[in-house]
C-alpha positions as CSV (number, residue, x, y, z in Angstrom):
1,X,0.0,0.0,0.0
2,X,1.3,3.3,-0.8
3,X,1.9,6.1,1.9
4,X,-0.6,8.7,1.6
5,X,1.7,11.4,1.6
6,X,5.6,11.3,2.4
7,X,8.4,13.5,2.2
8,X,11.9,12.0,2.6
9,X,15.0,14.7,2.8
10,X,18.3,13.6,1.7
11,X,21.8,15.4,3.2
12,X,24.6,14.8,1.0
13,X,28.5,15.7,2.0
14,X,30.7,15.2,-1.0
15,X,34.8,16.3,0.2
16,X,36.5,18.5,-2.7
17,X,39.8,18.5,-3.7
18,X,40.8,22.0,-2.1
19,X,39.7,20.4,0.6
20,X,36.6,22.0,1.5
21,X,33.4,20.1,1.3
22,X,30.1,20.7,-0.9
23,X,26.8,20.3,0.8
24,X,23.4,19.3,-0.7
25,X,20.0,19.3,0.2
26,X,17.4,17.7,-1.3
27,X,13.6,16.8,-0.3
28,X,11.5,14.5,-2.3
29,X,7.7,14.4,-1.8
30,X,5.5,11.5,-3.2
31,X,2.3,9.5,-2.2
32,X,-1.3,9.3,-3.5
33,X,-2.4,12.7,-1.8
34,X,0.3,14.6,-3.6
35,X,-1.6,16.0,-6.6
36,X,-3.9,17.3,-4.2
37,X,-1.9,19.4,-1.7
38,X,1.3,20.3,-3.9
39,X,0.1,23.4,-4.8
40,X,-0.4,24.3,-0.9
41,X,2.9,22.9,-0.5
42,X,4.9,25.9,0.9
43,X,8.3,27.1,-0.9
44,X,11.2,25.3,1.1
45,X,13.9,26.8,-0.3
46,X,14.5,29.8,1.5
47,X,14.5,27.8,4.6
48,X,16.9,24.9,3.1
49,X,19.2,28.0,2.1
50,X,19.0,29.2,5.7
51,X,20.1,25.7,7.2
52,X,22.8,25.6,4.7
53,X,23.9,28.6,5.6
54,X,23.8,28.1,9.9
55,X,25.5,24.5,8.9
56,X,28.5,26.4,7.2
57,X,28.7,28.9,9.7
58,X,28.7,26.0,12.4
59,X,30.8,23.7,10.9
60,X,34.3,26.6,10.3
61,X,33.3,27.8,13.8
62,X,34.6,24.5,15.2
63,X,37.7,24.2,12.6
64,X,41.0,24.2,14.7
């Protein structure tokens, strides 16, 4: 049976060579009930930009 409505958020941490590391966000919405509330579905991506941001800031705060 298929979930009604679910929404699964993937954090990705990919190392680059300079040694500095890229950071992805990504959230994935699916079940049955999704045609009928995506469009009330608010915009995340000011928020995931926020968190990425805080997350940076975090992370070279604690960099010896």
């Amino acid at each position: 049976m298929a979930p009604m409505f679910k929404g699964e958020r993937t954090f990705t941490l990919k190392p680059r060579a300079d040694g500095s590391t890229d950071f992805e966000m990504v959230e994935i919405f699916s079940g049955v009930m999704l045609p009928m509330i995506k469009g009330s579905l608010p915009d995340f991506g000011p928020v995931f930009d926020r968190y990425a941001l805080d997350l940076k800031k975090e992370a070279e705060g604690r960099v010896s």
